[in-house]
FIZALUM-72529 format. One record per residue: y, z, x of N, C-alpha, C in turn; residue number from 1. Coordinates in steps of 0.05 Angstrom, whole numbers, padded with zeros to 5 digits. Each point is the difference from the previous one (the first is absolute). Layout:
[[Y Z X] [Y Z X] [Y Z X] NUM]
...
***
This chain:
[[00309 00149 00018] [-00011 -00025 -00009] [00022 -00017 -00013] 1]
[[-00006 -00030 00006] [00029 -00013 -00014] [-00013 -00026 -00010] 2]
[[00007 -00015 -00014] [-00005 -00028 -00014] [00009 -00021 00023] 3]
[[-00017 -00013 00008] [-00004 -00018 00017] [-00006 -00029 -00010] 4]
[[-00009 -00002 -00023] [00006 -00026 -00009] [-00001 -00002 -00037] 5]
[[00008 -00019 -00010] [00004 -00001 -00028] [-00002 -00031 00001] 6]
[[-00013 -00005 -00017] [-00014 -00028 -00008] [00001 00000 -00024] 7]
[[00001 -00030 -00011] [-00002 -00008 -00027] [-00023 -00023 00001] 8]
[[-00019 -00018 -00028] [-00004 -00016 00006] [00000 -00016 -00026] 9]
[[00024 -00009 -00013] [00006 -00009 -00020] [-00013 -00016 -00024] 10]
[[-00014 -00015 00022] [-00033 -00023 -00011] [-00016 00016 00004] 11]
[[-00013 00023 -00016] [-00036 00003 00012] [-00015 -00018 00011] 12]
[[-00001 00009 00027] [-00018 -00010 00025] [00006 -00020 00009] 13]
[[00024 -00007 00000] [00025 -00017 00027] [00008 00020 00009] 14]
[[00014 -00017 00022] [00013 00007 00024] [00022 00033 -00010] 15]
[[-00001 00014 00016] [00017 00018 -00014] [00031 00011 00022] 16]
[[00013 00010 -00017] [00031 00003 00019] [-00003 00030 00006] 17]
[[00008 00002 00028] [00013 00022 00008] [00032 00007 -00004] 18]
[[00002 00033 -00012] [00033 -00008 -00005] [00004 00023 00017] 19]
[[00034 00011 -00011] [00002 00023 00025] [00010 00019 -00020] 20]
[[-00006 -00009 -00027] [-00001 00023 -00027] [-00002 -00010 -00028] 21]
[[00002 00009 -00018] [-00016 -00010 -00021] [00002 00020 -00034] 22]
[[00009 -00001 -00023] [00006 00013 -00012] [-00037 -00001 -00019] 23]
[[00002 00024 -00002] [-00028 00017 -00010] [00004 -00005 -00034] 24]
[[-00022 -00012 -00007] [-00004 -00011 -00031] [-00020 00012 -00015] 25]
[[-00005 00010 -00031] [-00022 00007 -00009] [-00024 -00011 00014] 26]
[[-00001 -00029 00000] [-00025 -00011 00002] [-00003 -00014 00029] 27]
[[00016 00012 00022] [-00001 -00001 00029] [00028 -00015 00007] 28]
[[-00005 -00004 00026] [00028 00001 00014] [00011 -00026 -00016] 29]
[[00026 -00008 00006] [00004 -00025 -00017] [-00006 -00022 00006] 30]
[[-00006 -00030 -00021] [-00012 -00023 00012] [-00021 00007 00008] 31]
[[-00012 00031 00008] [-00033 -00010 00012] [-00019 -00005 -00026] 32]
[[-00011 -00030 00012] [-00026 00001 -00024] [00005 -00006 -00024] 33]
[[00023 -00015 -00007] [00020 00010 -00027] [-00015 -00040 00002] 34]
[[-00012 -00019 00014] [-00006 -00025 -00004] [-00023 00001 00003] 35]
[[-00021 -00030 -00010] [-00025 00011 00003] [-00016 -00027 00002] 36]
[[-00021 -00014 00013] [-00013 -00024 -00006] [-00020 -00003 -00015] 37]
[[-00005 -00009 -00017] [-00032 00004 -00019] [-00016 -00030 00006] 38]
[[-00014 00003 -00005] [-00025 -00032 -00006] [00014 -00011 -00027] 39]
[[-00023 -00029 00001] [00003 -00007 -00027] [-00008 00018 -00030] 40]
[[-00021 00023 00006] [-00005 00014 -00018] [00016 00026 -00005] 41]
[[00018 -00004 00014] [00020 00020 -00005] [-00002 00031 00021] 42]
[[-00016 -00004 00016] [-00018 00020 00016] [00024 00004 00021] 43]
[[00001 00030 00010] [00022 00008 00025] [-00018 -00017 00032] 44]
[[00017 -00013 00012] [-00016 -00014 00036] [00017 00017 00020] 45]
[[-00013 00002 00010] [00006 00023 00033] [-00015 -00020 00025] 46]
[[00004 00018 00029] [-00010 -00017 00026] [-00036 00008 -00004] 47]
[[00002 00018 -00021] [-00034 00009 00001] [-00016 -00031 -00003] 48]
[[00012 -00022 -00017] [-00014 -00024 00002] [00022 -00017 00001] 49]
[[00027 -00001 00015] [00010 -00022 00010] [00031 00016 00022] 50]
[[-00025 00006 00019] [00007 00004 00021] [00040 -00008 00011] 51]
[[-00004 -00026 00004] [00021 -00016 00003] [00033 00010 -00021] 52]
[[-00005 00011 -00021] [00018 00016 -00008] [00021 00012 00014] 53]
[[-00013 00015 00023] [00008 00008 00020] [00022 -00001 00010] 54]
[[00003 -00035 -00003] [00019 -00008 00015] [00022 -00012 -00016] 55]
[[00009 00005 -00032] [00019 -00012 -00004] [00017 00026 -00007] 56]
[[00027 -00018 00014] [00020 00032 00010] [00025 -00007 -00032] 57]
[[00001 00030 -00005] [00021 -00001 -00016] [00017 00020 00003] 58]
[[00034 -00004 -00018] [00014 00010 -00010] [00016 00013 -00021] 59]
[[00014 00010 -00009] [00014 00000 -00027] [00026 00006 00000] 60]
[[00011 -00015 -00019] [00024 00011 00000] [00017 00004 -00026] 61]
[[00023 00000 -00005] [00012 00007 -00029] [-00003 -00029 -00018] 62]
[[-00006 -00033 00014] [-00017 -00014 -00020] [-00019 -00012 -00006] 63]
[[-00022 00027 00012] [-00036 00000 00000] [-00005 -00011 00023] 64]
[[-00023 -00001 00008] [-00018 00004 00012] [-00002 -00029 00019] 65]
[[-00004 00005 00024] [-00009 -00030 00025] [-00023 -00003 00011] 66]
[[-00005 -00023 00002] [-00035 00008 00011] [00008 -00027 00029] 67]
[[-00013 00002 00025] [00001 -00013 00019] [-00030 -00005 00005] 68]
[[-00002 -00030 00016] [-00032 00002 00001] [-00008 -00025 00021] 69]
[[00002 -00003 00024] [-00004 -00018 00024] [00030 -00019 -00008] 70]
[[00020 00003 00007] [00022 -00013 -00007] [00006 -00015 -00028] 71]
[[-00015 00010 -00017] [00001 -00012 -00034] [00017 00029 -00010] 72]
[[00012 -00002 -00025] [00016 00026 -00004] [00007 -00004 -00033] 73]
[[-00001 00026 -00012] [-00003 -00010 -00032] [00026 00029 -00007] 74]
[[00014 -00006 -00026] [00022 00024 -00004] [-00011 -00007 -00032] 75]
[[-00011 00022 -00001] [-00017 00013 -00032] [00017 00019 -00013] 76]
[[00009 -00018 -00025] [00023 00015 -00020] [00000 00022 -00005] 77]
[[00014 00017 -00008] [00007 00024 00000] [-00021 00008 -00033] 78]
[[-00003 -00018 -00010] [-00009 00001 -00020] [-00022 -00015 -00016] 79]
[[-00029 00023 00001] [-00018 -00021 -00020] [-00002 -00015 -00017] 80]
[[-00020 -00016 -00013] [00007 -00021 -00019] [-00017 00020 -00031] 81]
[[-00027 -00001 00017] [-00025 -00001 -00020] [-00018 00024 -00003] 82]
[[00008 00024 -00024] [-00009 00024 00001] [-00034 -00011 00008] 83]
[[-00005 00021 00016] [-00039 -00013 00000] [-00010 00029 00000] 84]
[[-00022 00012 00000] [-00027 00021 00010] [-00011 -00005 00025] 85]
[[00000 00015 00021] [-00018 -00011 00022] [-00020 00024 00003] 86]
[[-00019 -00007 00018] [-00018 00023 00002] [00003 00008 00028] 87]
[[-00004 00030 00006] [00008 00015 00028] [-00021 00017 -00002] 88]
[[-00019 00016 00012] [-00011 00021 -00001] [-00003 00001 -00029] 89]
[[00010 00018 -00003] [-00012 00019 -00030] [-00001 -00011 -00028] 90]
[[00019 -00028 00001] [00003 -00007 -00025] [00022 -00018 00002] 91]
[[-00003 -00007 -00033] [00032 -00027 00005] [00018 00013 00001] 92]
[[00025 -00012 00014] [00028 00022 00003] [00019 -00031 -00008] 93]
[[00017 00014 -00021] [00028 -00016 -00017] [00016 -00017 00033] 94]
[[-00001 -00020 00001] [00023 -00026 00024] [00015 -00013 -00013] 95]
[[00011 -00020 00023] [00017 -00017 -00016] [00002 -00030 00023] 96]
[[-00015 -00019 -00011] [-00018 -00018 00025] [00028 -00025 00005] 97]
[[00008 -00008 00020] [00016 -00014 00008] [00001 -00036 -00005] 98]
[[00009 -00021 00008] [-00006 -00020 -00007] [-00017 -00018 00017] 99]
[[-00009 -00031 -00011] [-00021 -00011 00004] [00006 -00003 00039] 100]
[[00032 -00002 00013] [00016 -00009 00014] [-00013 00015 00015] 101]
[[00001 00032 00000] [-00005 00020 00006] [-00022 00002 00010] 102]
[[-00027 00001 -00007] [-00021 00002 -00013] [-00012 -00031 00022] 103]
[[00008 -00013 -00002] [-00010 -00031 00021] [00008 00012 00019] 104]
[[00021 00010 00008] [00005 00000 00037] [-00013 00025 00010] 105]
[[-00022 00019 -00017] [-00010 00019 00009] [-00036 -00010 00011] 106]
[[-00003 -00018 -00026] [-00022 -00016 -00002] [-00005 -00015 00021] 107]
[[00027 -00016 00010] [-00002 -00012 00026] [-00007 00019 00023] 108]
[[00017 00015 00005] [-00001 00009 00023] [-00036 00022 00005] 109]
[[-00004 00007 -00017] [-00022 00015 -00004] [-00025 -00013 -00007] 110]
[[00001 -00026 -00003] [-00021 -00024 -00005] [-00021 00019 -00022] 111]
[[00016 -00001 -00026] [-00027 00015 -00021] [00022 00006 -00023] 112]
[[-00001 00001 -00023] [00007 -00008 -00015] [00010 00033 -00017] 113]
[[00030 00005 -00003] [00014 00027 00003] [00024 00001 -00003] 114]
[[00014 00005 -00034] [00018 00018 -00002] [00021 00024 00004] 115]
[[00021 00003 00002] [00017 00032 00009] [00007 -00005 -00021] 116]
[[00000 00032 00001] [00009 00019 -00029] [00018 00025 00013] 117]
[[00013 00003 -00021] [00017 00035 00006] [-00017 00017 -00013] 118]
[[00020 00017 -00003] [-00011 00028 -00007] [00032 00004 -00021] 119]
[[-00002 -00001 -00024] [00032 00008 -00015] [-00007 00028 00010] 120]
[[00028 00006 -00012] [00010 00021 00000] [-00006 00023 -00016] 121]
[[-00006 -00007 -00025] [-00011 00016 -00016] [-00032 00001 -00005] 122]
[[-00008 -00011 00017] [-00041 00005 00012] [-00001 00022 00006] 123]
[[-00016 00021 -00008] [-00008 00020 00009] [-00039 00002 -00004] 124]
[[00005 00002 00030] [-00027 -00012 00014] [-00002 00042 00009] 125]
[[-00023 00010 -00025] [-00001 00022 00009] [-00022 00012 00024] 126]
[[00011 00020 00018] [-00020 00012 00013] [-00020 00021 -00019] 127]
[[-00019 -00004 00013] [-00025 00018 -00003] [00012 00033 -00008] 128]
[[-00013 00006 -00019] [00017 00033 -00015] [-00007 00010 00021] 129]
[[-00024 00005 00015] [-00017 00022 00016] [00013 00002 00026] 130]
[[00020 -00022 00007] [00017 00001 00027] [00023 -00001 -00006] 131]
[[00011 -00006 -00019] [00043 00002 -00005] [-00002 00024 -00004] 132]
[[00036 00001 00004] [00015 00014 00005] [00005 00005 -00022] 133]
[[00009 -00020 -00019] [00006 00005 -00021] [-00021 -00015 -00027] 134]
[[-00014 00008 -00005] [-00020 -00019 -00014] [00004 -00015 -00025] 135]
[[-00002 -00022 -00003] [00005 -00017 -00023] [00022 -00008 00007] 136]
[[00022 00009 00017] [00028 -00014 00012] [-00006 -00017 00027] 137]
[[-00011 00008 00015] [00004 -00002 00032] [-00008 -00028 00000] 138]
[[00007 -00027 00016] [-00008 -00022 -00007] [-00001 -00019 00029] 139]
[[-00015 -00023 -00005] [-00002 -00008 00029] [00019 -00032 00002] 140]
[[-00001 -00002 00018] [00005 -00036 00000] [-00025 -00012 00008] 141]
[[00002 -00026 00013] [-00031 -00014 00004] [-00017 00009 00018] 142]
[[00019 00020 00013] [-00020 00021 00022] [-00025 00002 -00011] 143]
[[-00025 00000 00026] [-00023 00006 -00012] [-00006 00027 -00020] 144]
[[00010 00017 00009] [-00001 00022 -00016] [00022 00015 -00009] 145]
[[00028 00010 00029] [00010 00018 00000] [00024 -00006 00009] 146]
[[00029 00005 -00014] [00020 -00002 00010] [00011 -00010 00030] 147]
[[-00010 00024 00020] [-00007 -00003 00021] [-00012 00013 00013] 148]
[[-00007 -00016 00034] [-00008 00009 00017] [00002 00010 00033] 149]
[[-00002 00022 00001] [00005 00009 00028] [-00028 00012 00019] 150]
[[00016 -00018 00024] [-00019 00006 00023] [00015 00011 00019] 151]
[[-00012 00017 00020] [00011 00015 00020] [-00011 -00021 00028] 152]
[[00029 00003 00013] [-00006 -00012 00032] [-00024 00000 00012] 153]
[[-00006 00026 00006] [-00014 00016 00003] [-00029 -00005 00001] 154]
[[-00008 00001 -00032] [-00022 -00009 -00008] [-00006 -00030 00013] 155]
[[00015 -00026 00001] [-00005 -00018 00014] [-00020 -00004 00025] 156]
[[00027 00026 00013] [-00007 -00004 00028] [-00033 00011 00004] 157]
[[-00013 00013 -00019] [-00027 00022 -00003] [-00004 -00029 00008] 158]
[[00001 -00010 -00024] [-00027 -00025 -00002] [00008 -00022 00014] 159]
[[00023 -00005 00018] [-00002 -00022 00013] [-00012 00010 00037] 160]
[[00001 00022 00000] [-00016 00020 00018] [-00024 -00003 -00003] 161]
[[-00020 -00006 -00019] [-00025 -00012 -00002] [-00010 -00029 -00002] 162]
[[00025 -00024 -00001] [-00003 -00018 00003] [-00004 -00013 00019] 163]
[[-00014 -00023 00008] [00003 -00013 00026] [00031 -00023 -00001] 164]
[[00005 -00005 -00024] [00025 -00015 -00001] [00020 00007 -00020] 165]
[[00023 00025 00004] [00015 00010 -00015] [00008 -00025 -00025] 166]
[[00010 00024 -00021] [00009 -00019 -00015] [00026 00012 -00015] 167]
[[00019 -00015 -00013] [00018 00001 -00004] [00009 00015 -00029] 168]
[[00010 00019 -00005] [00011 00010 -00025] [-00006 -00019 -00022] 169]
[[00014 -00021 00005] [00006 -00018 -00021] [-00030 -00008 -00013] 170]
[[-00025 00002 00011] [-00025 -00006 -00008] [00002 00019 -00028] 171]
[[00010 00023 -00009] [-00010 00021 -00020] [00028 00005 -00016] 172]
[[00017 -00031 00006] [00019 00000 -00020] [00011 00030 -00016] 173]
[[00013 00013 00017] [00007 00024 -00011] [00043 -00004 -00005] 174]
[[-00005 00023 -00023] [00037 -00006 -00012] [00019 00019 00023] 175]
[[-00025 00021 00010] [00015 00023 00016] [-00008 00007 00028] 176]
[[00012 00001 00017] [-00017 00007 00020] [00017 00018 00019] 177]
[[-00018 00029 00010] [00005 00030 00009] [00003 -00003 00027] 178]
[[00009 00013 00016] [00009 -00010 00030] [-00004 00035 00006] 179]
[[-00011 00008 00013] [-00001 00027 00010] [-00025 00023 -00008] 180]
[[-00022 -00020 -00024] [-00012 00030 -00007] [-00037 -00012 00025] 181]
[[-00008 00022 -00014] [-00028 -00002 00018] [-00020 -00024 -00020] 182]
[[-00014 00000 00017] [-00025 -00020 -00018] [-00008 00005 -00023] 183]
[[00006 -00010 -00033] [-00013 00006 -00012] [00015 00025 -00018] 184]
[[00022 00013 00015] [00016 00016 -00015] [-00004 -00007 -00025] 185]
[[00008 -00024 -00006] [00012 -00003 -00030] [-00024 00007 -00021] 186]
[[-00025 00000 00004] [-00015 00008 -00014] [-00006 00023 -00016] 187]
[[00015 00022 00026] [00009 00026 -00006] [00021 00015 -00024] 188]
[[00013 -00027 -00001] [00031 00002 -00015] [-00001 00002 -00030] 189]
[[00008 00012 -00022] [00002 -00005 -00020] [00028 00001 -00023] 190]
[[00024 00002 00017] [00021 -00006 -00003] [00020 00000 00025] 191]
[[00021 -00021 00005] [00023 -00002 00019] [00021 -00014 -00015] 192]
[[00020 00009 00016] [00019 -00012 00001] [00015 -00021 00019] 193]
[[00014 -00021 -00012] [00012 -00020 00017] [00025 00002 -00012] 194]
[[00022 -00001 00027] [00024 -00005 -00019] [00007 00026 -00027] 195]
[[00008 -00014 -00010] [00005 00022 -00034] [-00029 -00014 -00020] 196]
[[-00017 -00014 00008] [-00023 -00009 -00011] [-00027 00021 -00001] 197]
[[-00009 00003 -00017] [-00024 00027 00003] [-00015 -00025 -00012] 198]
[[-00034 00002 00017] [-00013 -00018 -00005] [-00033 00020 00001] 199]
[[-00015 -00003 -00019] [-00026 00009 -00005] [-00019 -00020 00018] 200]
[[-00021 00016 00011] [-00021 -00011 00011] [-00029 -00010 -00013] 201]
[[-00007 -00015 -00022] [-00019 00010 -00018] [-00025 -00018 00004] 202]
[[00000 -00005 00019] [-00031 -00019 00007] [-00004 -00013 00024] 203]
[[-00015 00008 00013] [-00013 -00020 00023] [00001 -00026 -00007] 204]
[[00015 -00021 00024] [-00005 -00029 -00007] [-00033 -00005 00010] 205]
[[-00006 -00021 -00017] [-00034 -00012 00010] [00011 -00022 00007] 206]
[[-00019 -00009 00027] [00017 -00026 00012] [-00030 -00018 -00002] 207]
[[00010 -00024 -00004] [-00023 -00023 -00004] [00003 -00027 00032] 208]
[[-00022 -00014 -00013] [00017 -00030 00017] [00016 -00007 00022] 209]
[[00022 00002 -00036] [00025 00000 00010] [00013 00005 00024] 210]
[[-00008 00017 00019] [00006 00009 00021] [-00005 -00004 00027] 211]
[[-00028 -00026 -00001] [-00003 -00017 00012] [00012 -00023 00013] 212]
[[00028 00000 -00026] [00020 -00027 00002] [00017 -00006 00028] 213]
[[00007 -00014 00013] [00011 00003 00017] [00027 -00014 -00008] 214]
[[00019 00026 -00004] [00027 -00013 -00014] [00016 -00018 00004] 215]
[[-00003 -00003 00026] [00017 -00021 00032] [-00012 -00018 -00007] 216]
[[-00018 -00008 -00010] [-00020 -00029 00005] [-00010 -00015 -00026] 217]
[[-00009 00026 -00026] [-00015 00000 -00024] [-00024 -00013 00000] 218]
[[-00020 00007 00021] [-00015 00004 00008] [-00025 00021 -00003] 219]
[[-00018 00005 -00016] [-00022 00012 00006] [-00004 00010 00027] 220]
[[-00001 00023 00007] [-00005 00010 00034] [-00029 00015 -00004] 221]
[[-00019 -00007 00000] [-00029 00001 -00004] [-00001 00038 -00014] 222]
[[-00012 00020 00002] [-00004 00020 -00014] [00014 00025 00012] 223]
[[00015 00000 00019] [00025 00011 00009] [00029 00010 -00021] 224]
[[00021 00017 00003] [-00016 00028 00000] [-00016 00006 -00014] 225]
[[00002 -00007 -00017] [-00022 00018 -00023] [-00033 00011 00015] 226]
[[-00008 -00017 00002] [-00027 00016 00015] [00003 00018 00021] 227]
[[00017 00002 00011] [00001 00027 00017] [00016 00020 -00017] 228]
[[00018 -00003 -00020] [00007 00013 -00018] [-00019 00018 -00015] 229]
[[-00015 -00021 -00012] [-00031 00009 -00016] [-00005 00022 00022] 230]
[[-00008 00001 00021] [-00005 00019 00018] [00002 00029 -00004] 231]
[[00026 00011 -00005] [00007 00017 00004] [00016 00017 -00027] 232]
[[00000 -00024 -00022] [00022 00004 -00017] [-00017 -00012 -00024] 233]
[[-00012 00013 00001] [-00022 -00014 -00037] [-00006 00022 -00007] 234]
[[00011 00006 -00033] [-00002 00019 -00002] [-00011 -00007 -00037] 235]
[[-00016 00016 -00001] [-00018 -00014 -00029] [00003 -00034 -00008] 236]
[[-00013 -00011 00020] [-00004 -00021 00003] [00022 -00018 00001] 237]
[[00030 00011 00004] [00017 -00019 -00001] [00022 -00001 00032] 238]
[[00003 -00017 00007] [00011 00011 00031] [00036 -00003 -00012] 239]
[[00005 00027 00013] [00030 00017 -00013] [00009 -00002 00038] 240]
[[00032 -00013 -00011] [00031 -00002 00013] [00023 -00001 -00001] 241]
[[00013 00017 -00001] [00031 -00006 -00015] [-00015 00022 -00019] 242]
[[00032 00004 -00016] [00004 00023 -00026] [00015 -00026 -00013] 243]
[[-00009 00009 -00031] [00018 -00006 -00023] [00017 00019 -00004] 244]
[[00028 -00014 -00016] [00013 00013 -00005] [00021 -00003 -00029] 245]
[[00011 00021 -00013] [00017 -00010 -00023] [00019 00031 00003] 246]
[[00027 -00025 -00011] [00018 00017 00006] [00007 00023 -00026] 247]
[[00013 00021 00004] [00001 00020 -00013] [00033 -00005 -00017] 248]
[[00019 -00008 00021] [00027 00005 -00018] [00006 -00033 00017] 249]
[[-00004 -00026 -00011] [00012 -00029 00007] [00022 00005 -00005] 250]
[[00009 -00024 00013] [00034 -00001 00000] [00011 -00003 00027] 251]
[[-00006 00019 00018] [00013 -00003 00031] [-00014 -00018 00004] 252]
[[00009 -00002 00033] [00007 -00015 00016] [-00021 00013 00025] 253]
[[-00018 -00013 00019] [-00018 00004 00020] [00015 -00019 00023] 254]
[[00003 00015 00027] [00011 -00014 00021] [-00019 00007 00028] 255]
[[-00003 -00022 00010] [-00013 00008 00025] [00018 00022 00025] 256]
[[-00015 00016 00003] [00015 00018 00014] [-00003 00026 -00016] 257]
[[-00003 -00008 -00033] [-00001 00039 -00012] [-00024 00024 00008] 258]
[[00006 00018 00005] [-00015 00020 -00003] [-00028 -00003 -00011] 259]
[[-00024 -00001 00004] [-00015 00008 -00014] [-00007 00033 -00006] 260]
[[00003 00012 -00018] [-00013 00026 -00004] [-00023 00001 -00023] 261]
[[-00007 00015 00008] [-00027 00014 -00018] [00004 00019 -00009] 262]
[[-00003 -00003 -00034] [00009 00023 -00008] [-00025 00013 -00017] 263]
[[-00029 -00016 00006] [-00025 00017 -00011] [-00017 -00009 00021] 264]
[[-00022 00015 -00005] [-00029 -00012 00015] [-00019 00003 -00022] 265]
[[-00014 -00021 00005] [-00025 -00004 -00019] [-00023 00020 00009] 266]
***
């Protein structure tokens, strides 16, 4: 089994980059998720209610962050202005919200009224005790839950085998993706290796909506996959794809092409 793709997606729930490797961080690969859009109330926005997200493509580089968006194009300072609180899931998590400049050309393009924020450096946005690795340490970025995520080839192909209109990886936004195992392997797994990277398996992803999106278009694609998903893959009422994951020893380096091994089963 080998790593077949490695993704980032720097803005939660924009456009995300494919690289061809990627250095492994406490709180997920680097730049992923490390930016974030909120409402006026300070609330985290995803494609779950503005679809069109979808489509604005970004970059980063050594002085911050690019956002592209139907031939309009914005270069967002390397550096926040305005410590703020925003809310994500579980609770408020410590940001640092950008300027008014900033903040209008997102508003434009997204027609609704919305802020970007980072994530400093010294945020520690803790995981759940009952799933880290290391508890009270282990920490996330704006990821919904979990450092990262990996999906197997494999598993795709199960469920695009029950579709009447395949669909594309990119629908279940994953950081990792397995080229060689069977359907659903990864579920099996409860530690591997990539590279000199040892990464824990500690939770089924639950997939929502979201997965409806059609990333090419940002578009709503009516109840596709997910309802044939629901099918086969609901499991205490939540329909499970992809594995979470958090790394054991950060620091390396993940390249497409490494080894996957397994070095437990659940």
């Amino acid at each position: 089994m080998i790593l077949s793709e490695i993704n980032i997606y720097p803005v939660k729930s924009l456009k995300g980059i494919q690289l061809s490797e990627s250095p492994v961080e406490a709180r997920g690969l680097r730049f992923d998720r490390r930016w974030m859009l909120v409402d006026g109330d300070g609330q985290f926005m995803t494609q779950r209610d503005f679809p069109k997200m979808a489509l604005i493509e970004t970059s980063v580089n050594g002085k911050g962050l690019a956002v592209r968006f139907d031939g309009w194009e914005l270069a967002v300072p390397a550096e926040a202005e305005k410590p703020v609180e925003v809310g994500i899931w579980e609770g408020p998590v410590a940001a640092a919200m950008f300027s008014d400049e900033v903040n209008r050309w997102f508003s434009e393009v997204l027609e609704a009224d919305c802020r970007l924020v980072t994530m400093p450096k010294d945020t520690r946005r803790l995981l759940p005790a009952e799933f880290a690795v290391r508890p009270g340490e282990d920490h996330v970025s704006f990821a919904d839950g979990y450092p990262l995520l990996l999906i197997g080839e494999g598993s795709l192909a199960e469920l695009n085998s029950r579709l009447e209109t395949p669909v594309p990886m990119n629908r279940f936004r994953p950081n990792l993706v397995v080229a060689g195992s069977d359907a659903f392997a990864e579920d099996t797994w409860k530690k591997i290796r990539v590279g000199e990277t040892i990464f824990h398996l500690v939770k089924p992803c639950a997939r929502c909506v979201l997965t409806t999106v059609d990333q090419a278009t940002g578009i709503k694609n009516g109840k596709e996959p997910l309802r044939t998903l629901a099918s086969f893959r609901t499991f205490d009422n939540k329909v499970l794809f992809g594995e979470n994951l958090i790394a054991e020893n950060p620091g390396g380096t993940v390249r497409v092409g490494d080894e996957v091994e397994v070095l437990e089963k659940s």
